[in-house]
LUMZAVEX-16881 format. One line per 3 residues: number of its first residue (from 1); for each residue y, x, z of N, C-alpha, C, O. Coordinates in steps of 0.05 Angstrom, whole numbers. Atoms other than C-alpha are relative to their C-alpha. Example, Ala and Ser with C-alpha at 12.3 -4.5 7.8 and 13.67 -1.06 7.14 Angstrom:
residues 2
1) -24 18 0 -90 246 156 24 18 0 24 39 13 | -24 -16 -1 -21 273 143 22 -15 14 44 -5 18 $
end
This chain:
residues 174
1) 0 24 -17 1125 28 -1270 -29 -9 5 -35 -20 26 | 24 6 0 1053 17 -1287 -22 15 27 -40 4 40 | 10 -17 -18 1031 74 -1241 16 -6 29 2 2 48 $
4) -7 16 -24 1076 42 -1180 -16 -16 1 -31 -10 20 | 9 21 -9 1039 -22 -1184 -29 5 6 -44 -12 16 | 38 2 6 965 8 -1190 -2 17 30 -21 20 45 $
7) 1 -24 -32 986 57 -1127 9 -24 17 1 -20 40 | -6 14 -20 1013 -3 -1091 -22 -21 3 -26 -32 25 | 28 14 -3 948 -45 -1106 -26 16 16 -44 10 32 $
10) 24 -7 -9 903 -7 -1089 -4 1 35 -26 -5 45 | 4 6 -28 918 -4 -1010 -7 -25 9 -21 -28 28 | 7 15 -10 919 -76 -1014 -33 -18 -7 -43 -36 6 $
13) 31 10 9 846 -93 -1052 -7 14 20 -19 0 37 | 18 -10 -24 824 -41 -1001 -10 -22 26 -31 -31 32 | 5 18 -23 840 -83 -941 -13 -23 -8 -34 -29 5 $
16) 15 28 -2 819 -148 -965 -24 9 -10 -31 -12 -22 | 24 0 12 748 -120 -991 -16 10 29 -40 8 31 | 11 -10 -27 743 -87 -907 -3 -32 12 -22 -42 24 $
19) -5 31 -13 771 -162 -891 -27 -17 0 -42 -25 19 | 18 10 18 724 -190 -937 -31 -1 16 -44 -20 23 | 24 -6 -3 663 -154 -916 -6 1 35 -23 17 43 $
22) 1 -1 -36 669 -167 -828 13 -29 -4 32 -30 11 | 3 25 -7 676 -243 -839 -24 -7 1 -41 8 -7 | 28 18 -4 619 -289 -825 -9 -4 -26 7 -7 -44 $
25) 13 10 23 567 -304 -880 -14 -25 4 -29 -32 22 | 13 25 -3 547 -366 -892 -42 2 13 -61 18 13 | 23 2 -19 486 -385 -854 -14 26 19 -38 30 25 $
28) -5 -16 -26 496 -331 -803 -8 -7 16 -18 -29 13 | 3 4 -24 483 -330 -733 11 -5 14 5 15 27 | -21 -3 -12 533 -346 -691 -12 1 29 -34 -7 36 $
31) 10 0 -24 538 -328 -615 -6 -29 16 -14 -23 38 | 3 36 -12 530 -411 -591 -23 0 -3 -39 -8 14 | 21 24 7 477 -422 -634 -29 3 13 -39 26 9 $
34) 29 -4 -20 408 -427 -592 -21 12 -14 -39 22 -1 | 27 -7 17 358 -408 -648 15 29 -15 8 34 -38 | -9 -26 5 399 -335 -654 -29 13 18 -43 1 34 $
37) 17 -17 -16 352 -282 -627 12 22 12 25 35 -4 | -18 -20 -14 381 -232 -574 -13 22 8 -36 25 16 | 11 -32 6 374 -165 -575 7 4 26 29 0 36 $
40) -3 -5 -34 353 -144 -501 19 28 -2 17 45 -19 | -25 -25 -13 414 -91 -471 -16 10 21 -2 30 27 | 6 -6 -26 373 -74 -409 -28 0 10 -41 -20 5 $
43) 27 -7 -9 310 -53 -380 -5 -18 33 13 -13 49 | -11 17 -22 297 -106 -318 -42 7 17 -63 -2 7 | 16 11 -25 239 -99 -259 -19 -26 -7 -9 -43 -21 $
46) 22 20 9 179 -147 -268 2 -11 35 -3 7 51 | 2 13 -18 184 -197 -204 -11 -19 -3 -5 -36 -20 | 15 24 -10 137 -241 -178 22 -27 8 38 -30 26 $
49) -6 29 -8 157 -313 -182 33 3 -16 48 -15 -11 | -36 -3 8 231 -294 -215 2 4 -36 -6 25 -48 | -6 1 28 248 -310 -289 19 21 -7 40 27 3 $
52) -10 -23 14 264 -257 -330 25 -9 -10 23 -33 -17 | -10 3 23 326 -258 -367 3 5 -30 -12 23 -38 | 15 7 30 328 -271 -445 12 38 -7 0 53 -22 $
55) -27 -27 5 380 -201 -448 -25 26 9 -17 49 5 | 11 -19 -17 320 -158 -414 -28 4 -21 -38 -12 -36 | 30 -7 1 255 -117 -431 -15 13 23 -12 36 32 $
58) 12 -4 -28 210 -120 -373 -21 23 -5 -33 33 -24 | 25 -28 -7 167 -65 -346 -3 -6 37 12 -17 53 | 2 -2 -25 135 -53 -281 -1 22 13 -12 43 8 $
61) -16 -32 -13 170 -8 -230 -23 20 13 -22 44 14 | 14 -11 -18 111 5 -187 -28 18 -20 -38 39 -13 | 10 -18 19 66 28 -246 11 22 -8 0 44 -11 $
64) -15 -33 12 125 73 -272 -6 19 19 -17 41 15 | 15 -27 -22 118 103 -197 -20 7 -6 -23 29 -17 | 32 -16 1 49 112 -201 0 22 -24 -10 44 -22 $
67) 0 -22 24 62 145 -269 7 17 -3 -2 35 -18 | -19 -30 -13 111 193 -242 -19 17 23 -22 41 25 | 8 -23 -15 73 214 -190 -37 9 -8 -54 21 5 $
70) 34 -12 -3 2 226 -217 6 32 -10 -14 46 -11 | 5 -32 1 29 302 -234 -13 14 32 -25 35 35 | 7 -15 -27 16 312 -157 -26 -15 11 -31 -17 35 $
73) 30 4 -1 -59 282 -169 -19 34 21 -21 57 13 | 19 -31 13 -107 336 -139 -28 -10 -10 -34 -34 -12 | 24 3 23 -175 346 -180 -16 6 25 -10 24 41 $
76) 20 -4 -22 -236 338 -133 -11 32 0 -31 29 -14 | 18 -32 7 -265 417 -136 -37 -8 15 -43 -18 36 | 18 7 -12 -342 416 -136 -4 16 31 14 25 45 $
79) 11 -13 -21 -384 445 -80 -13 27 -12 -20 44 5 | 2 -37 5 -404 514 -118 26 8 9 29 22 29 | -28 -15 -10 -322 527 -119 11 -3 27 28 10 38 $
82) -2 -11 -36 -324 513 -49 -8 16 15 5 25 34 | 18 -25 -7 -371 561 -31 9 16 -3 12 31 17 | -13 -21 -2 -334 608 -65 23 6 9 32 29 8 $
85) -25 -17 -16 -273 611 -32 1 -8 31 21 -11 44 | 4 15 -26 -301 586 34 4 26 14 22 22 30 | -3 -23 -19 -302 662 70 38 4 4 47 18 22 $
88) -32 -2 9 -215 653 45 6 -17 15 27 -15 28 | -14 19 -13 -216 588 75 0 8 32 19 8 47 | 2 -2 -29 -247 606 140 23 29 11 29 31 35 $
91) -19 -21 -18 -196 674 149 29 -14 8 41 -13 30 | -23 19 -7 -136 626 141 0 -15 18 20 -14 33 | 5 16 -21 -164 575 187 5 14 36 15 7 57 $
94) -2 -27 -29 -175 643 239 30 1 2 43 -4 23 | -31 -7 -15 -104 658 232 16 -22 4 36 -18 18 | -21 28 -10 -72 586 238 -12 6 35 1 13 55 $
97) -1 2 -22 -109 584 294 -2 16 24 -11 10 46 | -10 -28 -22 -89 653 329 31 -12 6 39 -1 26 | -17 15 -7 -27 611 334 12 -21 9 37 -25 10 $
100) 0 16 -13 -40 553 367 10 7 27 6 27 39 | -11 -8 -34 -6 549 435 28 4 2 47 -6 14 | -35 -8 -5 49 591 414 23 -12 -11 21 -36 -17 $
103) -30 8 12 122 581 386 -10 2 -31 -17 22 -44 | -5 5 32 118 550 316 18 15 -16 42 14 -10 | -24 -17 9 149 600 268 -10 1 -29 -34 5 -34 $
106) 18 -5 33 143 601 186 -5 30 0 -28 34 -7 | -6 -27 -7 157 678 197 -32 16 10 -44 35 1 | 30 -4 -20 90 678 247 -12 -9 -15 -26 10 -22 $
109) 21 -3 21 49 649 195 -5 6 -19 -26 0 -29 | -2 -14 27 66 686 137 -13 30 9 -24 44 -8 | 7 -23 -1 47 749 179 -21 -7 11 -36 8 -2 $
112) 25 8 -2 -13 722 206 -26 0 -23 -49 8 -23 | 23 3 16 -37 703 143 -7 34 -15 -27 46 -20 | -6 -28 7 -13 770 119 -23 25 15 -31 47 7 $
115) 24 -16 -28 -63 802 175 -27 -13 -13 -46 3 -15 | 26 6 -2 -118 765 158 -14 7 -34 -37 1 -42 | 8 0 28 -114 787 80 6 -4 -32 -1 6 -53 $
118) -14 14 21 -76 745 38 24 12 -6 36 21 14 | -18 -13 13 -23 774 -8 31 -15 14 35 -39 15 | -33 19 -15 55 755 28 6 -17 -27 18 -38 -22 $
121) -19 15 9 75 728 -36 -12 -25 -11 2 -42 -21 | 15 15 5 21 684 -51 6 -38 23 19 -58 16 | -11 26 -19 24 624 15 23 -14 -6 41 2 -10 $
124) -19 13 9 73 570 -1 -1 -7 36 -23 -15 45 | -4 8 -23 96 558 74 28 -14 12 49 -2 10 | -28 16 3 151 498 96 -17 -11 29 -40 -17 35 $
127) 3 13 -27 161 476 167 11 -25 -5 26 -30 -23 | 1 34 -3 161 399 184 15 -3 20 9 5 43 | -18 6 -31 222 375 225 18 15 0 21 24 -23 $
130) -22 -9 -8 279 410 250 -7 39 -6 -18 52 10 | 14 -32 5 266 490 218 0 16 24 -19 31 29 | 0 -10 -28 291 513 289 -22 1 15 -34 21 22 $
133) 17 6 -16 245 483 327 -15 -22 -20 -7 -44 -23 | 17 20 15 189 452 280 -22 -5 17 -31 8 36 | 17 12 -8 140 405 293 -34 5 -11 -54 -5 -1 $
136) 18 -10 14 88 432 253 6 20 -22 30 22 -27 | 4 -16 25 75 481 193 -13 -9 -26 -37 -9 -22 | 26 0 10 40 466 136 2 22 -26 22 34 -35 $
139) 12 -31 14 9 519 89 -18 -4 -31 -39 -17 -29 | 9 1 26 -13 521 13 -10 26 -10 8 41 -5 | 7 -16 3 -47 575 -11 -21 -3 -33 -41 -18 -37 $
142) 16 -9 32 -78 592 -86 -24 23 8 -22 45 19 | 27 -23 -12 -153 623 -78 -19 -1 -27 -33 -22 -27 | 19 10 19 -194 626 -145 -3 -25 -8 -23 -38 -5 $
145) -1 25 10 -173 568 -175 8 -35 16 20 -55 8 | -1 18 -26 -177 523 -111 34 -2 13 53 9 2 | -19 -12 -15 -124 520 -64 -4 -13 28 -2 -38 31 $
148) 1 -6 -32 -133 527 14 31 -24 12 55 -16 13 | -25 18 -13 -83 465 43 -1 2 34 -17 -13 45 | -2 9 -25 -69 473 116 19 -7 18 41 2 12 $
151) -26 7 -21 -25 446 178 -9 18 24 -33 23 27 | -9 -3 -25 -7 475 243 15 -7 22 39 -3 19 | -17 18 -13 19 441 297 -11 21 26 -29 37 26 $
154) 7 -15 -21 26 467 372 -27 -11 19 -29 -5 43 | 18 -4 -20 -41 443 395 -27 4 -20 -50 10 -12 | 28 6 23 -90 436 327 12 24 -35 36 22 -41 $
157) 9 -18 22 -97 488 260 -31 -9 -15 -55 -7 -7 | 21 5 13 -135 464 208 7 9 -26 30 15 -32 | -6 -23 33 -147 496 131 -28 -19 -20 -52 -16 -14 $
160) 27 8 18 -195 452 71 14 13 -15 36 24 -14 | 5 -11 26 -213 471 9 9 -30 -18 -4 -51 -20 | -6 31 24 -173 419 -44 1 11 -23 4 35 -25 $
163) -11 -16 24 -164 425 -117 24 1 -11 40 -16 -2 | -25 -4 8 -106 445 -155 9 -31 -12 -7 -45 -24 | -21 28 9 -54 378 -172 3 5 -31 2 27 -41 $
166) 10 2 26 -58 350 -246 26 23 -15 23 28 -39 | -12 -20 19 -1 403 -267 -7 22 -7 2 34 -26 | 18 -27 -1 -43 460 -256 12 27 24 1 49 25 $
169) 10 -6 -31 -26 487 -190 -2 -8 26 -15 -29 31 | 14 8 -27 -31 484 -118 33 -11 19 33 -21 42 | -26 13 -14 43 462 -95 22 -17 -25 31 -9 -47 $
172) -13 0 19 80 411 -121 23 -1 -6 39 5 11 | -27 -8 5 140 412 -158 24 -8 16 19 -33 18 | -19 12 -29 199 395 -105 28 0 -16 49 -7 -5 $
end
C-alpha cells in the first residue's frame, strides 16, 4: 500500500513544484509596472523628427545602404597602370566605335572586340533597354588588373581606364 501512495504522490509534488516555480516572485516585474525595462522585439528606421518606440533598436537605413553597396566601390588606379593598359584601352575604344551608326547588337560587340584582340570569354557585355532593340551597350572588360568600362550607344562609343570594385573585380555581382 505504501508503494501506491509514493507512486501516486509523486505526479502530484511534480505539478505543484512546475506550478510553484512559473508564479510570480515577489518583487517581480510586472507588465503595468512603468520602471520594468523592455526588451526591444524589432529593429526600427531612424526618422527625423519621429519618436522612436520604447519596443525598438534604431539604426540608420541609409548608412546600412551605403554599407551594402561599398562592395561595388571602384579603387582609383594610378597613372603608371594606366599607361599600361592604355594601347587595350584604345583597341576597344577602335572597335566600339567601328560600330557606331549601325544596329546595336551584344553579338556585334563581342565580335568586334573579338577582332580587335580580346579573348571572347573575357568582356562582360549587357544591353540597356529592350535586348531586341537596345538603346545602348555597355562593356566591362578585365586588362592587367584594371578594367576597361565602356558604353555604346547609336551615335557615341566611349572606353576609360577604371579600377577594379572593392571585391576584387571588374563587374559587379548582379
Amino acid at each position: 500500500m505504501l508503494t501506491r501512495t509514493r507512486a501516486a504522490l509523486v505526479p502530484v509534488v511534480a505539478v505543484v513544484l512546475l506550478v510553484a516555480g512559473c508564479a510570480g516572485r515577489p518583487g517581480g516585474t510586472a507588465a503595468g509596472d512603468p520602471s520594468a525595462s523592455v526588451t526591444p522585439t524589432a529593429a526600427c528606421p531612424i526618422v527625423e523628427g519621429q519618436e522612436m518606440p520604447s519596443d525598438c533598436v534604431p539604426y540608420d537605413g541609409e548608412a546600412a545602404m551605403a554599407q551594402n553597396d561599398a562592395y561595388r566601390q571602384r579603387f582609383e588606379p594610378g597613372e603608371e597602370s594606366r599607361a599600361e593598359v592604355e594601347p587595350q584601352r584604345v583597341a576597344a575604344q577602335d572597335a566600339l566605335a567601328s560600330l557606331v551608326g549601325g544596329p546595336l547588337s551584344v553579338g556585334a560587340v563581342h565580335d568586334a572586340l573579338e577582332a580587335a584582340g580580346f579573348d571572347p570569354d573575357v568582356p562582360w557585355v549587357e544591353a540597356a533597354g529592350d535586348p531586341a532593340a537596345p538603346s545602348s551597350i555597355g562593356v566591362i572588360i578585365s586588362v592587367g588588373g584594371l578594367c576597361l568600362v565602356g558604353t555604346l550607344d547609336a551615335d557615341h562609343a566611349e572606353v576609360e581606364t577604371d579600377g577594379m570594385i572593392a571585391d576584387g573585380g571588374c563587374v559587379p555581382a548582379q
